[in-house]
PDB file of N, CA, C, O and CB in Angstrom:
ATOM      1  N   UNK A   1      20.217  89.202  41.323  1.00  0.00           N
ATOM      2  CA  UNK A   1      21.215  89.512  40.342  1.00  0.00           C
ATOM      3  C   UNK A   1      21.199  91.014  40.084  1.00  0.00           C
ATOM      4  O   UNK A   1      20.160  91.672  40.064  1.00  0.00           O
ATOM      5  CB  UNK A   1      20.978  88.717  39.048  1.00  0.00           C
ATOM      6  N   UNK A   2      22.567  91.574  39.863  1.00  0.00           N
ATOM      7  CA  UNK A   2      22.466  93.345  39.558  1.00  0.00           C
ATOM      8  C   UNK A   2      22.455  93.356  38.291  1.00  0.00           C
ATOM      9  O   UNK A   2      22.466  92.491  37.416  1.00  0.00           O
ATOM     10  CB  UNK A   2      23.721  94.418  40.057  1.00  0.00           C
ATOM     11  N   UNK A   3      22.433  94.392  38.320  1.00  0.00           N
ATOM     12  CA  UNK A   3      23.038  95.231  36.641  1.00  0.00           C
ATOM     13  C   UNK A   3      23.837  95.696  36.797  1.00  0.00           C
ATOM     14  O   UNK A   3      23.996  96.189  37.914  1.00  0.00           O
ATOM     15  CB  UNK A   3      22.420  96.293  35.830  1.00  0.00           C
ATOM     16  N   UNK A   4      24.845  95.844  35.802  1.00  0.00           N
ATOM     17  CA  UNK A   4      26.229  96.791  36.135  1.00  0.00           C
ATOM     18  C   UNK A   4      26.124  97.719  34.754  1.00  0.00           C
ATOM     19  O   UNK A   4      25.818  97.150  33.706  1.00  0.00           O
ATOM     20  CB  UNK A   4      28.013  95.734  36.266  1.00  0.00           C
ATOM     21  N   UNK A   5      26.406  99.292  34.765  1.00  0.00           N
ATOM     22  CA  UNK A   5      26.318  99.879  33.893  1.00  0.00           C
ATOM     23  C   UNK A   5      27.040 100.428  33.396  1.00  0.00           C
ATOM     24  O   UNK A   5      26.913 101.651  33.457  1.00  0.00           O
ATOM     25  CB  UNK A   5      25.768 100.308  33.942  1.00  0.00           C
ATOM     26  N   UNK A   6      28.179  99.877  32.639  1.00  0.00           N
ATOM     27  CA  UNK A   6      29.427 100.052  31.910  1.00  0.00           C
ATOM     28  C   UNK A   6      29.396 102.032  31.210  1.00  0.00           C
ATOM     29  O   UNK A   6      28.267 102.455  30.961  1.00  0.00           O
ATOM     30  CB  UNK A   6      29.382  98.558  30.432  1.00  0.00           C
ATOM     31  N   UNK A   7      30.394 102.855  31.010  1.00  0.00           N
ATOM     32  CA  UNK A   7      30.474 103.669  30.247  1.00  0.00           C
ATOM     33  C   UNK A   7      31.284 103.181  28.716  1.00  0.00           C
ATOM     34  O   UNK A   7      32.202 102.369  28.601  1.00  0.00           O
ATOM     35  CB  UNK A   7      31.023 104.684  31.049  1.00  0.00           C
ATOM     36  N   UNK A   8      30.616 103.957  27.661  1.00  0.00           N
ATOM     37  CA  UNK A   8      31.530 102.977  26.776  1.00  0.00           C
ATOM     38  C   UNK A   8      32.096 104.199  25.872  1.00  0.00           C
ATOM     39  O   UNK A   8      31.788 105.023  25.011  1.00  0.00           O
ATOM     40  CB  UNK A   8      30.596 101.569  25.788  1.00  0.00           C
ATOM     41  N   UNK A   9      33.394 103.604  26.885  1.00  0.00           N
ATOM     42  CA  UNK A   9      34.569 104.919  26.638  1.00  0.00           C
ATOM     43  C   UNK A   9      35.294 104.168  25.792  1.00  0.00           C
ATOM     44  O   UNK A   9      35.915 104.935  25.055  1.00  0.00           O
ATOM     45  CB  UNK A   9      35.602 105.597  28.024  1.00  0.00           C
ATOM     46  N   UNK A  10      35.563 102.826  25.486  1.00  0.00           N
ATOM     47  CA  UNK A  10      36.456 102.090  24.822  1.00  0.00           C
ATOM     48  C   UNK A  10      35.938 101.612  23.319  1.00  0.00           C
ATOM     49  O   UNK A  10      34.819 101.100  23.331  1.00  0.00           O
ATOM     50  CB  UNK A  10      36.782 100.947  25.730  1.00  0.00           C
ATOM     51  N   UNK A  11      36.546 101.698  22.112  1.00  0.00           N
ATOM     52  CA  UNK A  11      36.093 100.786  20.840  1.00  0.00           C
ATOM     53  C   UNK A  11      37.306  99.967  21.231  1.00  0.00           C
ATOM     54  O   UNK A  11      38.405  99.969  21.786  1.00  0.00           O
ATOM     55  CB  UNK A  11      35.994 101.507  19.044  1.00  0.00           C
ATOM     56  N   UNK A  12      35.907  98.894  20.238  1.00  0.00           N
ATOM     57  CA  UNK A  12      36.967  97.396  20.002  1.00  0.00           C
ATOM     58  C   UNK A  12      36.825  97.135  18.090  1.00  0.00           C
ATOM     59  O   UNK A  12      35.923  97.294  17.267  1.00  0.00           O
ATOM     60  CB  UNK A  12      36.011  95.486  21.186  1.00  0.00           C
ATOM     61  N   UNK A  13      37.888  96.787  18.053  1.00  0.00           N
ATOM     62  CA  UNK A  13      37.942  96.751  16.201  1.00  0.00           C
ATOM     63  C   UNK A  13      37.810  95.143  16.038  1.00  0.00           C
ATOM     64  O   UNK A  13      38.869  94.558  16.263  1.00  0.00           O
ATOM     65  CB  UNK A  13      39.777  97.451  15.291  1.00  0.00           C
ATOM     66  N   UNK A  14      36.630  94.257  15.664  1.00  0.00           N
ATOM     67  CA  UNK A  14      37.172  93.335  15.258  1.00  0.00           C
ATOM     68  C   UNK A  14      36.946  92.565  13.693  1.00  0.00           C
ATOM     69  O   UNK A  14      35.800  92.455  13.255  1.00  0.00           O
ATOM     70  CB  UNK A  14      36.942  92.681  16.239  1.00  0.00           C
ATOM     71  N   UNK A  15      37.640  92.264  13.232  1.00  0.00           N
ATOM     72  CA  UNK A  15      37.416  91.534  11.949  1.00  0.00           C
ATOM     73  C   UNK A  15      36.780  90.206  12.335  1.00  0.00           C
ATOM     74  O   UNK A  15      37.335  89.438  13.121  1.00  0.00           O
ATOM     75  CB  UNK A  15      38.791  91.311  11.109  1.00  0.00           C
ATOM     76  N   UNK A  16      35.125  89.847  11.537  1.00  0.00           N
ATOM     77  CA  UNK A  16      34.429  89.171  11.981  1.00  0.00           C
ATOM     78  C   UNK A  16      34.452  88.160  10.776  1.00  0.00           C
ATOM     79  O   UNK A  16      33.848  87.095  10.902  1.00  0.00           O
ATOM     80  CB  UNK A  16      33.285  89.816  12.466  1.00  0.00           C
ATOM     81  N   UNK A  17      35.099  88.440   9.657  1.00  0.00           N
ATOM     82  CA  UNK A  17      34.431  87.994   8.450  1.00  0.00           C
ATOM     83  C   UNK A  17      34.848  86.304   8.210  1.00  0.00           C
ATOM     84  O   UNK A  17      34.105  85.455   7.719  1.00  0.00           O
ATOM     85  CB  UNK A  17      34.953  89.041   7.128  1.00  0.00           C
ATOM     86  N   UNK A  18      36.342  86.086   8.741  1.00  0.00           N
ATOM     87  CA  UNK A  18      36.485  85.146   8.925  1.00  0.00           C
ATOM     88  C   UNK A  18      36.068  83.884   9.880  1.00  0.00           C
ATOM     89  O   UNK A  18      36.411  82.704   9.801  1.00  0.00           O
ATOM     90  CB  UNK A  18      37.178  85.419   8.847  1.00  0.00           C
ATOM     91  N   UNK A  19      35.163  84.583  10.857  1.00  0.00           N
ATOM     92  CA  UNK A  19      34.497  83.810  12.031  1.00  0.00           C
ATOM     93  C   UNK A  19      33.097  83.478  11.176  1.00  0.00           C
ATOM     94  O   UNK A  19      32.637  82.337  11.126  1.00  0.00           O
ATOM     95  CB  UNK A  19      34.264  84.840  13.662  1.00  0.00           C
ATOM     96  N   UNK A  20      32.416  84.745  10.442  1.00  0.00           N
ATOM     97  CA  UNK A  20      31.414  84.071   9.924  1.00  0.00           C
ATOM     98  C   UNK A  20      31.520  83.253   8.639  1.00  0.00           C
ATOM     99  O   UNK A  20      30.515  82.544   8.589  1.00  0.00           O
ATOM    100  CB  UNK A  20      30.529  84.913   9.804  1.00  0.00           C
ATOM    101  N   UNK A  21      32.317  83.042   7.561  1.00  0.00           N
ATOM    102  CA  UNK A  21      32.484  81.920   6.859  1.00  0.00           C
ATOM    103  C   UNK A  21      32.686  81.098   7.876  1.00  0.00           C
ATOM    104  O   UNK A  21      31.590  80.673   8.240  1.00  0.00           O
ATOM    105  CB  UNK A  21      33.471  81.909   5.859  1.00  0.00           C
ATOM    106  N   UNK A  22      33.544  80.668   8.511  1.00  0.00           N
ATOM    107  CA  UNK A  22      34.078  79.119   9.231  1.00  0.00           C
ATOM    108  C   UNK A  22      32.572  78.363  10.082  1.00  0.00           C
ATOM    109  O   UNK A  22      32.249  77.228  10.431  1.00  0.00           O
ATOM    110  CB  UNK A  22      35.647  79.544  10.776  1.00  0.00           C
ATOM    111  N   UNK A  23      31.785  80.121  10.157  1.00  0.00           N
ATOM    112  CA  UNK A  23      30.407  79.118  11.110  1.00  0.00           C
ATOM    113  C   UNK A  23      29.136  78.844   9.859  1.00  0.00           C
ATOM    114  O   UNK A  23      28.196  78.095  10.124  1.00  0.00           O
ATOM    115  CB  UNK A  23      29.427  80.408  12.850  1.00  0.00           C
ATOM    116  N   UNK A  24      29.240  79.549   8.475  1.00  0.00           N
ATOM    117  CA  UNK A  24      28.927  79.247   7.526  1.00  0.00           C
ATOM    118  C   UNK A  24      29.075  77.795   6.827  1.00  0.00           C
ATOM    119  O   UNK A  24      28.186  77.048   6.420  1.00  0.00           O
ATOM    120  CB  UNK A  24      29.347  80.070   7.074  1.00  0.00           C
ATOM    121  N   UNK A  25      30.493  77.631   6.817  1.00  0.00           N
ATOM    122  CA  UNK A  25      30.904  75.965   6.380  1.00  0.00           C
ATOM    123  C   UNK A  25      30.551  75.126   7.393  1.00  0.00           C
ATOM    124  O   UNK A  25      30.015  74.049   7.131  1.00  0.00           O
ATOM    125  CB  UNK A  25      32.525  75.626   6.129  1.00  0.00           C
ATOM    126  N   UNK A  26      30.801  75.502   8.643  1.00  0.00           N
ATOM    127  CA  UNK A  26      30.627  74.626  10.038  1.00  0.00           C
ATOM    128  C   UNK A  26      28.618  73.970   9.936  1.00  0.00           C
ATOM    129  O   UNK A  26      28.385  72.762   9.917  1.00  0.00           O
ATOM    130  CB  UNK A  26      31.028  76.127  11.845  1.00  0.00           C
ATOM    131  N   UNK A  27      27.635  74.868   9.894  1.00  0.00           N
ATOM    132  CA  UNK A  27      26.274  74.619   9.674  1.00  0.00           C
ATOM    133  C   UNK A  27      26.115  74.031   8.169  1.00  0.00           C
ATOM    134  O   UNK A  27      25.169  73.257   8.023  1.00  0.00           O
ATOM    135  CB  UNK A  27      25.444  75.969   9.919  1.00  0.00           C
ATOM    136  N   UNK A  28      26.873  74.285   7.102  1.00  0.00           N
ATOM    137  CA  UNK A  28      26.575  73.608   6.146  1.00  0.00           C
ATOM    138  C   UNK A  28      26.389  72.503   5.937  1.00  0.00           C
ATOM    139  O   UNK A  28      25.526  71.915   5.285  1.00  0.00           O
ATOM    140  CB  UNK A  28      27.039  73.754   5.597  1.00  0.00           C
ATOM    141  N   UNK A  29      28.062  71.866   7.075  1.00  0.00           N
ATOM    142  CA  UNK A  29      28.346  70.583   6.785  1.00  0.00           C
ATOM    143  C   UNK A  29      27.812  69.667   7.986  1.00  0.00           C
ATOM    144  O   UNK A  29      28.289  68.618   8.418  1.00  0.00           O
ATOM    145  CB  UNK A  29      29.849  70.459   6.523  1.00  0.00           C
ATOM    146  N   UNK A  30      26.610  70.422   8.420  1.00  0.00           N
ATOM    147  CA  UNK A  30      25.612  69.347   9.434  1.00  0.00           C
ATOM    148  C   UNK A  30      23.959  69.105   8.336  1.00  0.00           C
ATOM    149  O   UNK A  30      22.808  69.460   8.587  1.00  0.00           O
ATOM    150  CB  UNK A  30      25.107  70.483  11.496  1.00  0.00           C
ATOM    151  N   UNK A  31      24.403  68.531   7.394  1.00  0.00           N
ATOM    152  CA  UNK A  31      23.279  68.065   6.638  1.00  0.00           C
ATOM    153  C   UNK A  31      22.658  67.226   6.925  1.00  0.00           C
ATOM    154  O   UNK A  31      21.584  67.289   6.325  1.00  0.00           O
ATOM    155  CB  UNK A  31      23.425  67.793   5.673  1.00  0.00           C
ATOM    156  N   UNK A  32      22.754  66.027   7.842  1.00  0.00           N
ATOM    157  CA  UNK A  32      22.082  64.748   8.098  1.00  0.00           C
ATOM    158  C   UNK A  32      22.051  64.594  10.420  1.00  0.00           C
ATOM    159  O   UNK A  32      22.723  63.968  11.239  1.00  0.00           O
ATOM    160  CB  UNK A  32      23.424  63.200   6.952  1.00  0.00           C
ATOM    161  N   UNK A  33      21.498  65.053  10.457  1.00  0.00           N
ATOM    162  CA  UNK A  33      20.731  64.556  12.219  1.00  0.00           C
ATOM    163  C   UNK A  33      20.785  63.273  12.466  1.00  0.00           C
ATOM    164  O   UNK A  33      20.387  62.625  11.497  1.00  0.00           O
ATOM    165  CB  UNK A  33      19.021  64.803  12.497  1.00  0.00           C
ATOM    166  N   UNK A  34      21.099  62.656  13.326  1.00  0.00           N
ATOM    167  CA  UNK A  34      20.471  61.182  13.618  1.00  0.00           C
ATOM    168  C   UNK A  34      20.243  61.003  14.996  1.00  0.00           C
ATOM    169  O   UNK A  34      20.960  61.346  15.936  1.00  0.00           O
ATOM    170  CB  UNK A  34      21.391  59.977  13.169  1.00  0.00           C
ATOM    171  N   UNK A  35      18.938  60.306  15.004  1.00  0.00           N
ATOM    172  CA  UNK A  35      18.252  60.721  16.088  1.00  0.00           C
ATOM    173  C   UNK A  35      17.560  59.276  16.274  1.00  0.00           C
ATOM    174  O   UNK A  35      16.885  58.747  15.391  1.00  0.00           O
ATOM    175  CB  UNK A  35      17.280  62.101  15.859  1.00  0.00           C
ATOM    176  N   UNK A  36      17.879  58.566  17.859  1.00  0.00           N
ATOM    177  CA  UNK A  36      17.208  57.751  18.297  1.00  0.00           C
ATOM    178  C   UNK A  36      15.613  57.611  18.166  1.00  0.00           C
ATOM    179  O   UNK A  36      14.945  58.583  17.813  1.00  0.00           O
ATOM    180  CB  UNK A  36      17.590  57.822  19.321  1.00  0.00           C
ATOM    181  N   UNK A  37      14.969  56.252  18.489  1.00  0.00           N
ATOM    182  CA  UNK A  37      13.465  56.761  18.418  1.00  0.00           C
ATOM    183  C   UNK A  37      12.918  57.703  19.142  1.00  0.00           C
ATOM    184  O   UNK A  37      12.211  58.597  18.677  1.00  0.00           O
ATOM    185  CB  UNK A  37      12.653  55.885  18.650  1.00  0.00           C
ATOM    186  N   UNK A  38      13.249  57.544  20.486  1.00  0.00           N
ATOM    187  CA  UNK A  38      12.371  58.455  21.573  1.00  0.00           C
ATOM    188  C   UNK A  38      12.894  59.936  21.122  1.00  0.00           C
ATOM    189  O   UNK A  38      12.238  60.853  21.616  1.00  0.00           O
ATOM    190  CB  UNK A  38      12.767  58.072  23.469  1.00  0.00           C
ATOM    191  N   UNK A  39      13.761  60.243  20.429  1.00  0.00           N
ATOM    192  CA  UNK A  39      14.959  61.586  20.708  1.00  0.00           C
ATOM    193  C   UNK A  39      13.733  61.717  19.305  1.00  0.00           C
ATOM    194  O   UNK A  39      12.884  62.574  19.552  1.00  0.00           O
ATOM    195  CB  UNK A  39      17.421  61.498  20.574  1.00  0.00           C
ATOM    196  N   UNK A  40      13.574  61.134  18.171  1.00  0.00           N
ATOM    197  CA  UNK A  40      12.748  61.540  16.828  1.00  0.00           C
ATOM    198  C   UNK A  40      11.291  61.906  17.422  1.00  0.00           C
ATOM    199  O   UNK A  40      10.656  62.866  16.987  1.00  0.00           O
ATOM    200  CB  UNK A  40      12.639  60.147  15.577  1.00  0.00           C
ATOM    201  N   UNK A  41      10.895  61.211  18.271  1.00  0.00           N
ATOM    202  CA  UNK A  41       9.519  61.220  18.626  1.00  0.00           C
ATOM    203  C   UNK A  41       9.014  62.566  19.763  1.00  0.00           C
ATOM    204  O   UNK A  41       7.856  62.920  19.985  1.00  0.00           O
ATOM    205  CB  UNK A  41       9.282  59.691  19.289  1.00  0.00           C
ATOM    206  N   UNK A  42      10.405  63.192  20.414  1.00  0.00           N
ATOM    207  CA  UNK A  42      10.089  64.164  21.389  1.00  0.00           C
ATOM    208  C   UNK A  42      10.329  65.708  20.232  1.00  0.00           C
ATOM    209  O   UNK A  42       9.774  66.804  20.321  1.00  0.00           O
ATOM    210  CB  UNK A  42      11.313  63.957  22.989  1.00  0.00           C
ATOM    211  N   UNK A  43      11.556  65.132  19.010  1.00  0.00           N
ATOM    212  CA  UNK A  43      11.040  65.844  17.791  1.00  0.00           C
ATOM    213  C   UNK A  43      10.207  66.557  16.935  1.00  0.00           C
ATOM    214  O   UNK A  43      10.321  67.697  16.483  1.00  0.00           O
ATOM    215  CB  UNK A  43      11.046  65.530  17.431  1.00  0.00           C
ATOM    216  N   UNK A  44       9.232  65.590  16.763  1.00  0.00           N
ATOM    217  CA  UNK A  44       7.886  65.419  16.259  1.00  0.00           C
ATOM    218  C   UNK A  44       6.996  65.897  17.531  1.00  0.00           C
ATOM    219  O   UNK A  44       6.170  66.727  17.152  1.00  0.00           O
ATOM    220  CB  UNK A  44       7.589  63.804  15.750  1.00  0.00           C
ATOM    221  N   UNK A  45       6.949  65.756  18.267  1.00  0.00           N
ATOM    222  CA  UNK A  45       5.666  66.207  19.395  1.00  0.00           C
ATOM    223  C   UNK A  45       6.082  67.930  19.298  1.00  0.00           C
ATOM    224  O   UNK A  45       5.146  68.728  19.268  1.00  0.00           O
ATOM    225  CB  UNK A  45       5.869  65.331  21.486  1.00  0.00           C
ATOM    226  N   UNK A  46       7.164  68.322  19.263  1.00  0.00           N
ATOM    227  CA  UNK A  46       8.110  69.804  19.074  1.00  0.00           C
ATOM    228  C   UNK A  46       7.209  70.130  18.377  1.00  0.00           C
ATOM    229  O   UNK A  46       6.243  70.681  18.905  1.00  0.00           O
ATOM    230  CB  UNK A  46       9.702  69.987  18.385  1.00  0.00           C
ATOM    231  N   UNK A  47       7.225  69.918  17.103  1.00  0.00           N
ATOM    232  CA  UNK A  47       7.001  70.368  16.012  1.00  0.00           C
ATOM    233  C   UNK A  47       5.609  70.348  15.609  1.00  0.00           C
ATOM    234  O   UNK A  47       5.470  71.072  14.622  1.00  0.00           O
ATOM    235  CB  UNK A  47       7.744  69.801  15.242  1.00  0.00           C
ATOM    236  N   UNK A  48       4.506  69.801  15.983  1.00  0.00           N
ATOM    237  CA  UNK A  48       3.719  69.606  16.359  1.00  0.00           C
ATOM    238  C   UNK A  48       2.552  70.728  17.554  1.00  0.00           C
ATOM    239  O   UNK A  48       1.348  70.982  17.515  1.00  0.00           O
ATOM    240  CB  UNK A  48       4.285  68.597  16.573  1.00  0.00           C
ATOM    241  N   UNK A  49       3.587  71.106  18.426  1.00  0.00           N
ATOM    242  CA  UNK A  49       2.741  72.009  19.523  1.00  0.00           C
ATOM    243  C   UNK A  49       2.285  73.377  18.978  1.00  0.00           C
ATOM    244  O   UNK A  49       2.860  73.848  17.997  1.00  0.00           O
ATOM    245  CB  UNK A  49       3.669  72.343  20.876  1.00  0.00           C
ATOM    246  N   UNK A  50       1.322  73.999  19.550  1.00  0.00           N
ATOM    247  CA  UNK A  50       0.798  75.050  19.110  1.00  0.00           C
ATOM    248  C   UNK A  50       2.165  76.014  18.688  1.00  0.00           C
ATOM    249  O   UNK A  50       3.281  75.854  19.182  1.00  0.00           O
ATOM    250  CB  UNK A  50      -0.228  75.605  20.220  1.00  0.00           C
ATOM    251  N   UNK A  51       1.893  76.810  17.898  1.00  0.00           N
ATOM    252  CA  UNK A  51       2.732  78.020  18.114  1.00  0.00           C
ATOM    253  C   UNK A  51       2.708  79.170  19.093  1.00  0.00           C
ATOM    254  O   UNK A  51       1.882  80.009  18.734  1.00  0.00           O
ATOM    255  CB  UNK A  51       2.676  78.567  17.130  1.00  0.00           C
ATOM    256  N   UNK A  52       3.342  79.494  20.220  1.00  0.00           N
ATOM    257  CA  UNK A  52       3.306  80.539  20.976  1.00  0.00           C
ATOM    258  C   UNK A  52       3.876  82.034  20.850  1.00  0.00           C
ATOM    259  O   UNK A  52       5.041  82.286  20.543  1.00  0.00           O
ATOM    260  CB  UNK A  52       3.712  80.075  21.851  1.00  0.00           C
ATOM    261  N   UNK A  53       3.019  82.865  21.096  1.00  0.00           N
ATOM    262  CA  UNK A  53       3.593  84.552  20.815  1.00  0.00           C
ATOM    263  C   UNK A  53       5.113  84.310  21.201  1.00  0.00           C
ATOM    264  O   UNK A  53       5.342  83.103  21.292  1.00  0.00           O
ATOM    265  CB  UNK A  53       2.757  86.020  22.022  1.00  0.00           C
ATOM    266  N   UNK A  54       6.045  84.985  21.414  1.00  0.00           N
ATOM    267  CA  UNK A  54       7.501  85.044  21.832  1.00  0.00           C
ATOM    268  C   UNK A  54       8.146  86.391  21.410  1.00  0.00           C
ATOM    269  O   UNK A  54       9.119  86.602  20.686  1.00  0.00           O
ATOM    270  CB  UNK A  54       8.322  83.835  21.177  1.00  0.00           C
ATOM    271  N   UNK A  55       7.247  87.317  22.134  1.00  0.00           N
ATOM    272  CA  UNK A  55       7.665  88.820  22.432  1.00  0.00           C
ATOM    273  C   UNK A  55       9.052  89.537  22.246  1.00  0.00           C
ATOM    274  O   UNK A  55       9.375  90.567  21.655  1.00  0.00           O
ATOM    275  CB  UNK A  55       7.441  89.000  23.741  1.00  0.00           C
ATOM    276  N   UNK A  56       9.692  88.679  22.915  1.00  0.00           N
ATOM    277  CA  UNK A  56      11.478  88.598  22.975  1.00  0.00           C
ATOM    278  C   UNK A  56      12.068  88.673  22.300  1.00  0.00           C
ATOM    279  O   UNK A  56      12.853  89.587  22.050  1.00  0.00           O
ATOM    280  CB  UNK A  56      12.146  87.789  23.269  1.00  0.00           C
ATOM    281  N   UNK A  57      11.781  87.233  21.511  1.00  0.00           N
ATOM    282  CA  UNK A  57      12.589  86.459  20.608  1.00  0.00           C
ATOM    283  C   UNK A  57      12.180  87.501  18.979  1.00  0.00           C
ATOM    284  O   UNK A  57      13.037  87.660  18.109  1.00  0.00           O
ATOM    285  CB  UNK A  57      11.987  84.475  20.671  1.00  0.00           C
ATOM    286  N   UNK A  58      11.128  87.935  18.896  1.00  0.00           N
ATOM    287  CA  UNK A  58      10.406  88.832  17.787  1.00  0.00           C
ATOM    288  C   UNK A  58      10.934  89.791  17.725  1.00  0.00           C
ATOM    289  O   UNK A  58      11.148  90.223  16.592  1.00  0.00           O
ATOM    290  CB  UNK A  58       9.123  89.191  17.870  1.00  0.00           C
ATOM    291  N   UNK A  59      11.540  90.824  19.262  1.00  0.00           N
ATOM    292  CA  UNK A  59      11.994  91.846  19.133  1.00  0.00           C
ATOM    293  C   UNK A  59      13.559  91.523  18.530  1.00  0.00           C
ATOM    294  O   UNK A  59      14.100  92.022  17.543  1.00  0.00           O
ATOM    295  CB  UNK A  59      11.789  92.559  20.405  1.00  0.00           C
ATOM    296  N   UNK A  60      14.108  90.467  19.521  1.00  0.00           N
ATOM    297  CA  UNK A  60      15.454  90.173  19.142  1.00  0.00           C
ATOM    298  C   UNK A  60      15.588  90.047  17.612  1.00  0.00           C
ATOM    299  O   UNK A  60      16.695  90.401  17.207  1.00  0.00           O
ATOM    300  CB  UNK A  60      15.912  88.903  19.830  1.00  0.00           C
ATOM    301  N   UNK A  61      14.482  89.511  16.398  1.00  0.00           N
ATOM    302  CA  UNK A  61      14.764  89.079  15.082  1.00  0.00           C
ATOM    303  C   UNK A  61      14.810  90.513  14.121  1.00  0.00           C
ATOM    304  O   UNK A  61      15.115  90.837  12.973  1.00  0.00           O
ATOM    305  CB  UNK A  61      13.557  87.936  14.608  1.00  0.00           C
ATOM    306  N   UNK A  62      14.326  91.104  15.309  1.00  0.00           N
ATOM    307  CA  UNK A  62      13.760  92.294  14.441  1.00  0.00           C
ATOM    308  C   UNK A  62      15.128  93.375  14.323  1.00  0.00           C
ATOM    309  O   UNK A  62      15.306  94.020  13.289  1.00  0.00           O
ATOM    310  CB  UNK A  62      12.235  93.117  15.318  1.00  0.00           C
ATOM    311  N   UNK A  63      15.897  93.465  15.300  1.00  0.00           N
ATOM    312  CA  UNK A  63      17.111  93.668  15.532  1.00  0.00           C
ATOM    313  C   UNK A  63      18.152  93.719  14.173  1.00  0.00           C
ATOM    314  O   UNK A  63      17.946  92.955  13.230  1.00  0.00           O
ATOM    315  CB  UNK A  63      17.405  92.653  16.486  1.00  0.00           C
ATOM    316  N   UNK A  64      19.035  94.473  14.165  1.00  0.00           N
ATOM    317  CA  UNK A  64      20.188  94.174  12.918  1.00  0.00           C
ATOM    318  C   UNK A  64      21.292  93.136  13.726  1.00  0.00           C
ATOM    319  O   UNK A  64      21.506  93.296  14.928  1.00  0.00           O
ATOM    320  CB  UNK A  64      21.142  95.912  12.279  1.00  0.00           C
ATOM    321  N   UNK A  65      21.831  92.274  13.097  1.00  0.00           N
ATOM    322  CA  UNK A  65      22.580  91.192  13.687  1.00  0.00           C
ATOM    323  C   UNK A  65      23.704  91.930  13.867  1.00  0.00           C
ATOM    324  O   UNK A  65      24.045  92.934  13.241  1.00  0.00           O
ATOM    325  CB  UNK A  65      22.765  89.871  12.894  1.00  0.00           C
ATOM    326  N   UNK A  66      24.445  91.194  15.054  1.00  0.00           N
ATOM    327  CA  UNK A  66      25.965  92.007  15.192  1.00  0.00           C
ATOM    328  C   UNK A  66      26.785  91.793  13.980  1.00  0.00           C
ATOM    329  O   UNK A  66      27.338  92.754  13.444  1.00  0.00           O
ATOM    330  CB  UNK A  66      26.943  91.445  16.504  1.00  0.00           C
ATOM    331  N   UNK A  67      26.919  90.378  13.432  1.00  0.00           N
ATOM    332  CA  UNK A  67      27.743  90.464  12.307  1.00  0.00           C
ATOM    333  C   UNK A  67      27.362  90.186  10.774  1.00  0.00           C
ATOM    334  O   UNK A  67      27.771  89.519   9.823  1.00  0.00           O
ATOM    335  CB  UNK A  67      28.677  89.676  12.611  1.00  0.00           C
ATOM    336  N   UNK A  68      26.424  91.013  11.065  1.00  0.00           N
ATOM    337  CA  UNK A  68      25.895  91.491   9.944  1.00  0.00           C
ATOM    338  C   UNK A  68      25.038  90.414   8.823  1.00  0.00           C
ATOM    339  O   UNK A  68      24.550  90.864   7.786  1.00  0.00           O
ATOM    340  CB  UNK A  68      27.073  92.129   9.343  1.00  0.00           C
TER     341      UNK A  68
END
């Protein structure tokens, strides 16, 4: 796989505010999961496993979010 290395000669303007309410109400209104036994039980074993470093994912949190 390459890399391609864009110049960034172009802005883009976008109004985000309405995308993040709609994904605001959208996660709200998943209050209740339902989950077969085996699907609860591979759940629980999840949740359960050690915790692992995650280098990546730490830098990524650490990050300012795109929309704020």
């Amino acid at each position: 796989m390459t890399t391609v290395n864009l110049l960034k000669t172009e802005r883009i303007d976008v109004r985000a505010s309405t995308l993040v309410t709609a994904a605001v109400q959208t996660l709200a209104d998943c209050r209740q999961f339902v989950l077969d036994e085996s699907q609860w039980q591979a759940f629980q074993e999840a949740l359960d496993r050690p915790v692992q470093n995650k280098p990546r994912l730490k830098k990524l949190l650490r990050e300012p979010a795109v929309l704020g």
